[in-house]
C-alpha positions in Angstrom: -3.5 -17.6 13.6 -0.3 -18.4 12.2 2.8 -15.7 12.3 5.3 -15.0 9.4 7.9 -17.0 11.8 5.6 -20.0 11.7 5.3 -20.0 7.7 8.9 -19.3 7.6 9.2 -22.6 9.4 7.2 -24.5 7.4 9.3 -23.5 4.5 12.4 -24.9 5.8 11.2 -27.7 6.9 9.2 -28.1 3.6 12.8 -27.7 1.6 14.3 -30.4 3.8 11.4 -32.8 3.3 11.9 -32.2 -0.9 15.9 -32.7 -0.3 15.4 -36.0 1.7 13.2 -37.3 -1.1 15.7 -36.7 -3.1 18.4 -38.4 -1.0 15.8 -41.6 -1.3 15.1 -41.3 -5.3 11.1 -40.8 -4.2 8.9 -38.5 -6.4 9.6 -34.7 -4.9 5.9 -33.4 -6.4 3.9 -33.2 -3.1 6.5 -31.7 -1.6 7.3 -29.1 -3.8 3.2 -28.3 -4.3 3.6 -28.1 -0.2 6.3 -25.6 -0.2 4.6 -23.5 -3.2 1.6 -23.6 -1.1 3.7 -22.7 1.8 5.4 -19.7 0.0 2.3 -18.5 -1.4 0.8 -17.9 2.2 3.8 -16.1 3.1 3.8 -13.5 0.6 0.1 -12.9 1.4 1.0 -12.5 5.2 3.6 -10.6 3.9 2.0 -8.0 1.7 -1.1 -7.8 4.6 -1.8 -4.1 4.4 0.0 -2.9 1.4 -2.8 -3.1 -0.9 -3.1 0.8 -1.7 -0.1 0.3 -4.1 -0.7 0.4 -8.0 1.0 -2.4 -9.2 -0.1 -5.5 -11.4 -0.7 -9.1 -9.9 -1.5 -11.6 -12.6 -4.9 -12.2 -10.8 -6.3 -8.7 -12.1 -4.9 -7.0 -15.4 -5.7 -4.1 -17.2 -5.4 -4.6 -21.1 -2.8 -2.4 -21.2 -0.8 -4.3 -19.1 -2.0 -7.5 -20.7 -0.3 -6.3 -23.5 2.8 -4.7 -21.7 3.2 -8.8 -20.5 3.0 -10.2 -23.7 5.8 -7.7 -25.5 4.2 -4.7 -26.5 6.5 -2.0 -26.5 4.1 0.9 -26.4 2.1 -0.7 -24.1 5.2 -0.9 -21.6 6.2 2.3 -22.1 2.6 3.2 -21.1 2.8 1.5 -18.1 6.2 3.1 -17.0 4.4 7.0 -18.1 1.6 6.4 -15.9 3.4 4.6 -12.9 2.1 1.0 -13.3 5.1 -2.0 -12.1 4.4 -4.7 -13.8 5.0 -7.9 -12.2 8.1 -10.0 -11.3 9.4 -11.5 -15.2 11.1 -14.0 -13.1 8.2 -15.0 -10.7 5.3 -13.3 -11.7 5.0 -12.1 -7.9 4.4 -8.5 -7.3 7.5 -5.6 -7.5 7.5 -2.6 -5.8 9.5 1.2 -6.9 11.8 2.0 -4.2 14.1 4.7 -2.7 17.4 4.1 -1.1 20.2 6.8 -0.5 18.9 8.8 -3.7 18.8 5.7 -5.9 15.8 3.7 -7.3 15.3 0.4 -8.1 12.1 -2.0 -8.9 12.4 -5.2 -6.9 10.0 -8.3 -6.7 8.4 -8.6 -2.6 8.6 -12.4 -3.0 12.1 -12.7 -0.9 12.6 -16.0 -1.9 12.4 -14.5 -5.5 16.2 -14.5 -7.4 15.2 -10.9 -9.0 14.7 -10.1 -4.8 18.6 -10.1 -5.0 19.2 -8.4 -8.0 19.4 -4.5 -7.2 19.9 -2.4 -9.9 20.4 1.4 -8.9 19.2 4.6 -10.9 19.0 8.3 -10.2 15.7 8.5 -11.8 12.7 7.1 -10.8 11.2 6.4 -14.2 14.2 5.0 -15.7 14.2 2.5 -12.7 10.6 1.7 -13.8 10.8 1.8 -17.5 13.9 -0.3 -17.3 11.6 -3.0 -15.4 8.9 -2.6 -17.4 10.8 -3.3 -20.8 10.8 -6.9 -21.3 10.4 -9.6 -24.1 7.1 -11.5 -24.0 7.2 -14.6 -22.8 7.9 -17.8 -25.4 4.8 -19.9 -25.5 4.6 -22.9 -27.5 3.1 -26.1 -28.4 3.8 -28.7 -26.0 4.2 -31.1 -28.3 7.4 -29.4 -29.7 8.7 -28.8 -26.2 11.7 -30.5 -24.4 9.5 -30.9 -21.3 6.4 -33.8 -22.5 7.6 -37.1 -22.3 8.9 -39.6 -24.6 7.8 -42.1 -23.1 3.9 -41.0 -22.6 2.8 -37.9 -24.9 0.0 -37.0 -22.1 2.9 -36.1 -19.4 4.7 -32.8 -19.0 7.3 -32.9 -16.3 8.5 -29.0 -16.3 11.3 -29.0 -13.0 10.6 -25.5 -12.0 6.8 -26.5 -11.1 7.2 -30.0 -10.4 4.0 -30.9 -12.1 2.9 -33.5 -13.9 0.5 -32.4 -16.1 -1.8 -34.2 -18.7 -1.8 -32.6 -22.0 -3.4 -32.8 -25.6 -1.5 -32.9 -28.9 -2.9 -28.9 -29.1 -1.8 -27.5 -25.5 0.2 -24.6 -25.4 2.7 -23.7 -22.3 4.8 -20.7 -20.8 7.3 -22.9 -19.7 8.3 -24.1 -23.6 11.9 -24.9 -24.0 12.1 -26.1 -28.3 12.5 -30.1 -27.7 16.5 -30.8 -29.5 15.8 -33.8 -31.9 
């Protein structure tokens, strides 16, 4: 069975492998679906027991939080009454209410995660939350007015936070939009 410490590993060396390719000019994509593959199996090992906590993975939502995702005000402030963290707007991973020194603050578990760094501190518990729970929606849009499909071939999305390559219809819609510049 494989430890933390061995994933952890596998990470780095995962990183090293994308940098070299890099280095060379070669195609990074297999790498980079290795190391998300990589950092997904850590942040299971990594939750392991935690389970009994109430907060929202994008595998399983309410449609109250469904909602609270996509924008809706009330339904956020909903969420931050009844005690519900919504996920990571940077990641999506799952976030976690904590207590340090008297302080609060809502931080993502994925520690690779840049919101992991970002620490916020409040003497209230629920302003912690309803502060993290207060977001825009996301912007989805039409791929084909988005900066990321090709010019070259209309069928191609090459987004550089996934890595992917995806094929695509004139009618697919994305949340990683960015309006193409013309």
């Amino acid at each position: 069975m494989r430890t933390i410490e061995d994933i952890k590993t596998d990470i780095e060396l995962a990183k090293q492998d994308i940098k070299e390719c890099k280095e060379r000019g070669d195609n990074t994509w297999a790498a980079q679906m290795v190391l998300k593959e990589f950092m997904r199996e850590l942040r299971q090992k990594e939750r392991g027991s935690q389970m009994g906590v109430r907060t929202v993975t994008n595998l399983a939502v309410t449609n109250l939080e469904r909602r609270a995702l996509l924008g809706d005000r009330q339904a956020q402030e909903e969420c931050t009454r009844k005690g519900i963290v919504l996920p990571c707007p940077f990641c999506g991973g799952e976030a976690e209410l904590i207590e340090k020194d008297g302080f609060y603050t809502v931080v993502c578990k994925d520690g690779y995660c840049i919101s992991s760094d970002i620490w916020p501190e409040y003497r209230k518990a629920m302003v912690a939350l309803a502060d993290w729970n207060t977001r825009q929606g996301p912007l989805i849009g039409r791929c084909v007015e988005c900066k990321y499909r090709s010019k070259d071939d209309p069928t191609v999305c090459s987004h550089p936070v996934t890595g992917l390559f995806d094929v695509l219809t004139p009618d697919d819609f994305c949340s990683y939009f960015e309006l193409r510049e013309d």
